[in-house]
C-alpha positions as CSV (number, residue, x, y, z in Angstrom):
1,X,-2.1,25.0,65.0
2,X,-2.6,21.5,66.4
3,X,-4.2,18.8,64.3
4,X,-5.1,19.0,60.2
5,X,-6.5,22.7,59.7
6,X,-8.2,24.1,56.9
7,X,-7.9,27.5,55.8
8,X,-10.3,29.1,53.6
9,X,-7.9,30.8,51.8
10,X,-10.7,32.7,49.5
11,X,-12.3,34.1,52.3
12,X,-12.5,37.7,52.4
13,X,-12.6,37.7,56.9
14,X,-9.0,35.5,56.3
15,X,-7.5,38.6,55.5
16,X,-9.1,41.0,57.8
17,X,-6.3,41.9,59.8
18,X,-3.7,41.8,57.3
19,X,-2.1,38.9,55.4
20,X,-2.1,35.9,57.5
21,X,1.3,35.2,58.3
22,X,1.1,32.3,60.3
23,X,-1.5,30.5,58.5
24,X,1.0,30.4,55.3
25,X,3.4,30.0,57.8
26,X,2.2,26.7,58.6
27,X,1.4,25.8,54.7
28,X,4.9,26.4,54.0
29,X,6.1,24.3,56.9
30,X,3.9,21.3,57.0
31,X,1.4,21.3,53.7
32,X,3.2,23.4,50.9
33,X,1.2,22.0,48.4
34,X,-2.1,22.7,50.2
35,X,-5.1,21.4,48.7
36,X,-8.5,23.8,49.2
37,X,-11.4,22.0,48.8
38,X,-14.5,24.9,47.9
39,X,-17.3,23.2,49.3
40,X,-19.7,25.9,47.6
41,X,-18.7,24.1,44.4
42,X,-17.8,20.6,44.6
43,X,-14.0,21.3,43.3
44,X,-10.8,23.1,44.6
45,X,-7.6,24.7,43.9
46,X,-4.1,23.8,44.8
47,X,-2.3,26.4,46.7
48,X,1.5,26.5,46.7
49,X,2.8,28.1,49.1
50,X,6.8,26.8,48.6
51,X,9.3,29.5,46.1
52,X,11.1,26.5,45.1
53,X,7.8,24.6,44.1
54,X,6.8,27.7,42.4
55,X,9.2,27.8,40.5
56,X,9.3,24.4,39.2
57,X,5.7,24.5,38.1
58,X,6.8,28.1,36.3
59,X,9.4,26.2,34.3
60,X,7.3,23.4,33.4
61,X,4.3,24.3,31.6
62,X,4.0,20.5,30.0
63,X,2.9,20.0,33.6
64,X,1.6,22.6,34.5
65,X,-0.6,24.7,32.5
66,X,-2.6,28.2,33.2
67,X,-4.3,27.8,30.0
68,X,-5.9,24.5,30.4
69,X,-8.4,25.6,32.6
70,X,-7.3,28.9,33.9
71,X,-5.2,30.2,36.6
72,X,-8.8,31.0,38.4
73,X,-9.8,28.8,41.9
74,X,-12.5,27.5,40.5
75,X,-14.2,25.8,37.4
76,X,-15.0,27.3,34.4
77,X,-17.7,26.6,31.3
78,X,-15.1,25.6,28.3
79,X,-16.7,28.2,26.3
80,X,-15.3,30.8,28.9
81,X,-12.3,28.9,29.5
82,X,-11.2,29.7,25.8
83,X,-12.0,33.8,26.1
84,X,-10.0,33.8,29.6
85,X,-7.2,32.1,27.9
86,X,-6.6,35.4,25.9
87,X,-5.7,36.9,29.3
88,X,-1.9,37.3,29.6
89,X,-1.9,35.1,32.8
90,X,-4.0,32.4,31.3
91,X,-1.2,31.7,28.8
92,X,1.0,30.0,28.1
93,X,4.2,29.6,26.4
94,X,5.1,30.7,24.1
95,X,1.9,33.3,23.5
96,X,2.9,34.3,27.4
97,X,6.3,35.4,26.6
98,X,5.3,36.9,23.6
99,X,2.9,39.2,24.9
100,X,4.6,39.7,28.1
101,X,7.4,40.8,25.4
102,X,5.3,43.5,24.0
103,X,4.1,44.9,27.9
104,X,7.2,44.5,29.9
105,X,8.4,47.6,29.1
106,X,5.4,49.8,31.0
107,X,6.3,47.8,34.0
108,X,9.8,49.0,34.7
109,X,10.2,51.2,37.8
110,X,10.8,54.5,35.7
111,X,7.6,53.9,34.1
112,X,5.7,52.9,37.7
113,X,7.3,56.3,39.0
114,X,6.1,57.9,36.4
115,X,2.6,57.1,36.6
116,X,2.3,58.1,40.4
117,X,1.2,61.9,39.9
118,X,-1.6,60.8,37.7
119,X,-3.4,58.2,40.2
120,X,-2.9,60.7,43.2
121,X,-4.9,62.7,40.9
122,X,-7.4,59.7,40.2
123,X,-7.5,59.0,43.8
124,X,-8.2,63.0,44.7
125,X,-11.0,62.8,42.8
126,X,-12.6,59.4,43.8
127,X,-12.0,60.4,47.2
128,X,-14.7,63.1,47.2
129,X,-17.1,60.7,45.6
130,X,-19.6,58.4,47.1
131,X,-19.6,54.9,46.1
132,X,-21.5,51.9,46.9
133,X,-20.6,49.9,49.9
134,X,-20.1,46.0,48.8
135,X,-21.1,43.7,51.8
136,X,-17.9,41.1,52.9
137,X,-19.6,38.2,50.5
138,X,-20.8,39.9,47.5
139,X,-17.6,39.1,45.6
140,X,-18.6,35.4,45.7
141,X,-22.2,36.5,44.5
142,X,-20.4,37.9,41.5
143,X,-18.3,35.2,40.4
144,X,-18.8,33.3,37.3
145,X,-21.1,30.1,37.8
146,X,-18.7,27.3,38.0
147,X,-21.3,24.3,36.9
């Protein structure tokens, strides 16, 4: 990977084969605070790629905030940005820990073990349905207008 490569990194065909190892690889190595410029919209996303950076920007929501503007790659109307921000990972503290208070609890591994007989079920029966075949870009027709 010679040079300065850009990864599309919300490209569906990126992760074709499996999770691109090498390509975050190389982010971690030599651009861990990767900036991905989305030339459909004018506008970008950071993408951190580093545990330790991670986890600085976790403890420092003064800095860093999810609720701003969402944690979503790519610009938002304000009038949408205030509905998204009543999703549990478009908060902040301390609504975030308060709600992730109240749902932790269905998240433990007992619970998760739990739930596994009913979704075989759920996936018995939507195996033996037809459903619509989505082409490789219609998620990006399908995303919220970001002007």
């Amino acid at each position: 990977m010679a040079g300065c490569p850009h990864f599309d990194l919300t490209a569906p065909e990126t992760y074709q084969g499996g999770v691109p190892r090498d390509v975050f690889r190389y982010l971690r190595n030599e651009q861990p605070l990767y900036w991905h410029d989305d030339p459909e919209t004018d506008t970008g996303f950071w993408a951190v790629t580093r545990q330790k950076d991670l986890d600085f920007i976790s403890k420092n929501p003064l800095l860093f905030s999810s609720a701003e503007r969402s944690c979503l790659p790519w610009e938002s109307a304000q009038d949408r940005v205030v509905l998204m921000r009543q999703q549990l990972i478009n908060m902040d503290p301390p609504q975030h820990l308060k709600y992730r208070r109240l749902v932790r609890n269905a998240f433990t591994p007992k619970k998760s073990t739990a739930t596994r007989p009913a979704f075989a079920r759920l996936r018995a029966i939507s195996s033996t349905r037809r459903w619509p075949v989505a082409s490789a870009n219609s998620w990006k027709r399908s995303r919220p207008s970001c002007r």
